[in-house]
C-alpha positions in Angstrom: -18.5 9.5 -20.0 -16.8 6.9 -17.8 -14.2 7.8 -15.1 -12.5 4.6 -15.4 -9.3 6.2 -17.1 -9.1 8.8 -14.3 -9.8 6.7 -11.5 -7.0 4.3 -12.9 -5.0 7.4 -13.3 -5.5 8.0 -9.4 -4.8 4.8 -8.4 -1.9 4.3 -10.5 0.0 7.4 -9.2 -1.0 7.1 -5.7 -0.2 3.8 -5.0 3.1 4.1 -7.5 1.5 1.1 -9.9 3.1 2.3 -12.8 2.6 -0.2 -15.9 0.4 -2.7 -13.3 -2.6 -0.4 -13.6 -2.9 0.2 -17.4 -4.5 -3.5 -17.5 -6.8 -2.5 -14.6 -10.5 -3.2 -15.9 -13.7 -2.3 -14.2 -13.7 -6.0 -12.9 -10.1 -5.8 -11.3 -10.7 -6.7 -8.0 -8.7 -4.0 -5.2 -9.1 -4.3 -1.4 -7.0 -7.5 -0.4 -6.0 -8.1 -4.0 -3.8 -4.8 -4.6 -1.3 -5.5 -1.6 -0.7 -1.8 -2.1 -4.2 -0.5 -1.3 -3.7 -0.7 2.7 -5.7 1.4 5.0 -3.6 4.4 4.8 -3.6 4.0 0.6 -7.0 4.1 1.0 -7.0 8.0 2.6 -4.2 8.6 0.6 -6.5 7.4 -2.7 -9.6 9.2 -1.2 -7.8 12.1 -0.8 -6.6 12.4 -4.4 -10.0 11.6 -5.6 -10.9 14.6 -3.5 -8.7 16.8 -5.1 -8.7 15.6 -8.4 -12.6 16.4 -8.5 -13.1 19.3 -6.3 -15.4 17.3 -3.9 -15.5 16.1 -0.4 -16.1 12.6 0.9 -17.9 11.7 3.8 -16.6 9.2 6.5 -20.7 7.7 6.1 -20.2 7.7 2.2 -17.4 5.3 2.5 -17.5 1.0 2.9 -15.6 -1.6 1.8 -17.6 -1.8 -0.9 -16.5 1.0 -2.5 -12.9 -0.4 -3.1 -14.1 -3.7 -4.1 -13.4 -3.6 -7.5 -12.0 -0.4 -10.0 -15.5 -0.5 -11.0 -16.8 -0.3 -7.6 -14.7 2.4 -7.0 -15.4 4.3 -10.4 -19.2 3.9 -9.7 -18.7 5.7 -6.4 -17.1 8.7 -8.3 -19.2 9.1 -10.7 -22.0 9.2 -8.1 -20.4 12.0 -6.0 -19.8 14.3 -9.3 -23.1 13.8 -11.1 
């Protein structure tokens, strides 16, 4: 089962989206496209992600790959809870 609904979920309450995420797609582009997603959205996202999915995340884990897209960003979940 995708994550894509909870890692919209995550990014709409952490970064106070509200109605802006529900059209987020797996091809939404994020970093320098969501003016919200700064560096310190980006702990602040990480750390719900953390929380919301009892795991931890490695400094070495992370790139700016990772918040490329909402797909990106789901793929790199869904690899740290498998």
């Amino acid at each position: 089962m995708s994550e894509l609904p909870a890692v919209r979920t995550i990014l709409r309450n952490t970064l106070q989206l509200g109605a802006r995420a529900d059209a987020f797609s797996a091809s939404t582009p994020l970093l320098g496209h969501v003016a919200e997603l700064d560096s310190m959205a980006v702990v602040a996202v990480l750390t719900a992600i953390e929380e919301h999915y009892g795991i931890a995340v490695d400094d070495g884990d992370l790139s700016a790959e990772v918040f490329e897209t909402v797909g990106t960003l789901t793929t790199f979940v869904e690899s740290k809870i498998s």
